[in-house]
NUTISE-107508 format. One record per residue (C-alpha): residue in one letter; z, y, x. Coordinates in steps of 0.2 Angstrom, whole numbers. Layout:
<pt res="A" w="Z" v="Y" u="X"/>
...
// end
This chain:
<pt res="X" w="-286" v="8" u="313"/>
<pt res="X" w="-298" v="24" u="316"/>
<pt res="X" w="-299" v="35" u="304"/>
<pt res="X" w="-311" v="50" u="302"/>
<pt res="X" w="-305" v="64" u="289"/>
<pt res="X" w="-316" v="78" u="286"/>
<pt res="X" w="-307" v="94" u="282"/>
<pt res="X" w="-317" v="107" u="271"/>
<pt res="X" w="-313" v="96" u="253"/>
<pt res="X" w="-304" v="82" u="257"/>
<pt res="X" w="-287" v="91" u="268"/>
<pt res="X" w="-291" v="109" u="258"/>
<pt res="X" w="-299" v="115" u="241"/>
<pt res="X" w="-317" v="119" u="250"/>
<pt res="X" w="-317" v="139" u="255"/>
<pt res="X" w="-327" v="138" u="267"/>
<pt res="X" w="-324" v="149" u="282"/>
<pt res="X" w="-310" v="153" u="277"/>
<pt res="X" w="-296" v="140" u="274"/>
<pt res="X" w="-294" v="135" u="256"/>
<pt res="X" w="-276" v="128" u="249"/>
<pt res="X" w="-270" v="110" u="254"/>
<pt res="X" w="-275" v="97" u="241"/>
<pt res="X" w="-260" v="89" u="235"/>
<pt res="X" w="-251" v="75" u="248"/>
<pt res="X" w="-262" v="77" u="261"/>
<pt res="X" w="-253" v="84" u="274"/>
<pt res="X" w="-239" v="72" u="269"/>
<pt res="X" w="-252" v="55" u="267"/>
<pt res="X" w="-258" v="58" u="286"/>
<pt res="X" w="-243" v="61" u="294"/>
<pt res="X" w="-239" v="45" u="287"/>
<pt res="X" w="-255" v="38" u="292"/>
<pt res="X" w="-250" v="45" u="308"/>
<pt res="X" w="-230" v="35" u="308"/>
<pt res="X" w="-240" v="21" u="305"/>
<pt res="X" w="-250" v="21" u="322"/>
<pt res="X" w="-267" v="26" u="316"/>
<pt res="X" w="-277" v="34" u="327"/>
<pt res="X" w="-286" v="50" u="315"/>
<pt res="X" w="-300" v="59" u="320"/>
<pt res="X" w="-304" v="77" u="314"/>
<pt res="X" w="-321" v="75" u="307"/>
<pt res="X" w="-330" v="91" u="304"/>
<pt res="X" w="-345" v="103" u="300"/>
<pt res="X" w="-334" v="116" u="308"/>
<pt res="X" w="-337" v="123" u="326"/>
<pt res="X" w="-332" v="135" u="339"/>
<pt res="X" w="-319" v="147" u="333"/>
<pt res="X" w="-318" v="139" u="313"/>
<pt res="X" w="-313" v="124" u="321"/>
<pt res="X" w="-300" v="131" u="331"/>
<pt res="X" w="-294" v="137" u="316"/>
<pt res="X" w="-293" v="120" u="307"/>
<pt res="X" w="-285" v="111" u="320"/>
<pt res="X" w="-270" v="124" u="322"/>
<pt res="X" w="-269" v="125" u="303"/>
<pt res="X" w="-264" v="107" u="303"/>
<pt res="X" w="-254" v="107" u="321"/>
<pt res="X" w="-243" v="119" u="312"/>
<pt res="X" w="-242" v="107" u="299"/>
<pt res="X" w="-237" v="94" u="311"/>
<pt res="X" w="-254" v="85" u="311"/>
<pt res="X" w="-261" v="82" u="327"/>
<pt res="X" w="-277" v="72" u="329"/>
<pt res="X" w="-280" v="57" u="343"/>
<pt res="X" w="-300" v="69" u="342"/>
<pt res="X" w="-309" v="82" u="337"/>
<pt res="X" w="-328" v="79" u="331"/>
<pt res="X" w="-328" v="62" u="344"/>
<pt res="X" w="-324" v="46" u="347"/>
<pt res="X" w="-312" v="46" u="359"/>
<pt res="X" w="-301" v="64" u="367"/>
<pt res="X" w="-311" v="61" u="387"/>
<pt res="X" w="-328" v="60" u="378"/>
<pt res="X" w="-337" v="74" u="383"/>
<pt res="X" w="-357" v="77" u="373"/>
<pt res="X" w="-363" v="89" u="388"/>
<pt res="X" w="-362" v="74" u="399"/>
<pt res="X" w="-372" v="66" u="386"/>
<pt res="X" w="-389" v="70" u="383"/>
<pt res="X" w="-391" v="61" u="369"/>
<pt res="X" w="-377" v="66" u="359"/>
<pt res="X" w="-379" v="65" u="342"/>
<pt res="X" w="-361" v="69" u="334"/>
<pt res="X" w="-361" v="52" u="325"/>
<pt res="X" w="-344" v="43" u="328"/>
<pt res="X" w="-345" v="24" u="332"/>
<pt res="X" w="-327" v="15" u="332"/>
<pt res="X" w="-321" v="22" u="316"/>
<pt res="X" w="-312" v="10" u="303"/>
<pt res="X" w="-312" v="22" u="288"/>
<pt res="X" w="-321" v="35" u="285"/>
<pt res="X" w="-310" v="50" u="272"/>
<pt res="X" w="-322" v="62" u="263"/>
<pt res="X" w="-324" v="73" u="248"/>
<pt res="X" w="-341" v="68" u="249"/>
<pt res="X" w="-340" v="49" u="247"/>
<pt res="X" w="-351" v="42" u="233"/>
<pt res="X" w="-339" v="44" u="219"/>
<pt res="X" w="-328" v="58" u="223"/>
<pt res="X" w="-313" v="58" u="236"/>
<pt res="X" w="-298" v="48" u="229"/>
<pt res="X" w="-280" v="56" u="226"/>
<pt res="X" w="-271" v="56" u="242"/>
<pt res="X" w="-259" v="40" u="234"/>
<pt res="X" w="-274" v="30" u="234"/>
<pt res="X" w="-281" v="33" u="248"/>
<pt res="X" w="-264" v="30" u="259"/>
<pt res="X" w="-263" v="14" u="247"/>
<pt res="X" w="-279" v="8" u="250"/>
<pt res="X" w="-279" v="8" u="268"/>
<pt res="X" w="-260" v="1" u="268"/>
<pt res="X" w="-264" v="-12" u="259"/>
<pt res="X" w="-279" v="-16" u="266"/>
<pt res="X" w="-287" v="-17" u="251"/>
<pt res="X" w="-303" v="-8" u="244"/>
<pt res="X" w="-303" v="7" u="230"/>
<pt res="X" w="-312" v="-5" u="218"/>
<pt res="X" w="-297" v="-18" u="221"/>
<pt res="X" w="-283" v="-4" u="219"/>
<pt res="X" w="-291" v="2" u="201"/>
<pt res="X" w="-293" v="-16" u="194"/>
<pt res="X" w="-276" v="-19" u="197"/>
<pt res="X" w="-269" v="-3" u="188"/>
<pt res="X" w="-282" v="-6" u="175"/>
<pt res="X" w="-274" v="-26" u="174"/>
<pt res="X" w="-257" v="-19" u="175"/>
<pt res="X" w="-259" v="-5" u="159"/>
<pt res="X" w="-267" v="-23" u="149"/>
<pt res="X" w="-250" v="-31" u="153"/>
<pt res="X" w="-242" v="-19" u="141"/>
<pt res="X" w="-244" v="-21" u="122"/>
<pt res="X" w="-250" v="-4" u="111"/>
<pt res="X" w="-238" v="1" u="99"/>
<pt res="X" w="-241" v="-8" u="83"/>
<pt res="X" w="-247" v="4" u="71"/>
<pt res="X" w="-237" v="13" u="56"/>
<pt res="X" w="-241" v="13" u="38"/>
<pt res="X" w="-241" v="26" u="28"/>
<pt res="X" w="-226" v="19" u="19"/>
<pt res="X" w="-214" v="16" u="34"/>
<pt res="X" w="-203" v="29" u="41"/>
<pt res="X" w="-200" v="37" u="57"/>
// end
């Protein structure tokens, strides 16, 4: 599957320029995504010089991207006159600004391993916490 992960927001806590802190399991949920023969594709608003800086921020992580704001590594826009920066063969798109909000990292890697969609993963936790009973309530008169 290929992935598109956009950085500001959904790798980092949006600083932009500068590089805000990682959100919580990203690093870890793509390397995974990575072991697991995805091909991901940086994403980004970032250019020039701010990019650079995003792409070695996660090399040193250990994240290394199949391409960078393209479809494909040997795509080159200035052959391209009609470039438009709009990716075609992706599978998944990952983005802070996705209607709804940008799921924990745990979901996301659930959803795509499972191949199922964020509406499927919440009703099944919500039909999993129905399967338990509430507590049956104490009276005034009973103790503990």
């Amino acid at each position: 599957m290929t992935i598109a992960v956009d950085f500001d927001g959904t790798i980092v806590e949006h600083r932009y320029p500068e590089i805000g802190p990682e959100l919580p399991f990203a690093v870890d949920t793509l390397k995974m995504l990575i072991a697991d023969k995805h091909k991901l594709i940086l994403w980004s608003v970032r250019e020039g010089q701010l990019l650079e800086d995003a792409v070695n921020w996660c090399r040193e992580r250990g994240i290394e991207f199949y391409a960078i704001n393209k479809d494909f590594p040997e795509e080159n826009e200035k052959l391209n006159q009609n470039y438009a920066r709009k990716l075609s063969s992706v599978d998944v798109w990952i983005d802070d600004r996705n209607v709804g909000g940008l799921p924990d990292w745990g979901t996301i890697y659930q959803i795509i391993s499972e191949k199922k969609s964020y509406r499927q993963i919440l009703k099944s936790r919500y039909l999993s916490l129905e399967d338990h009973e509430p507590p049956k309530k104490k009276h005034w008169w009973s103790r503990g």
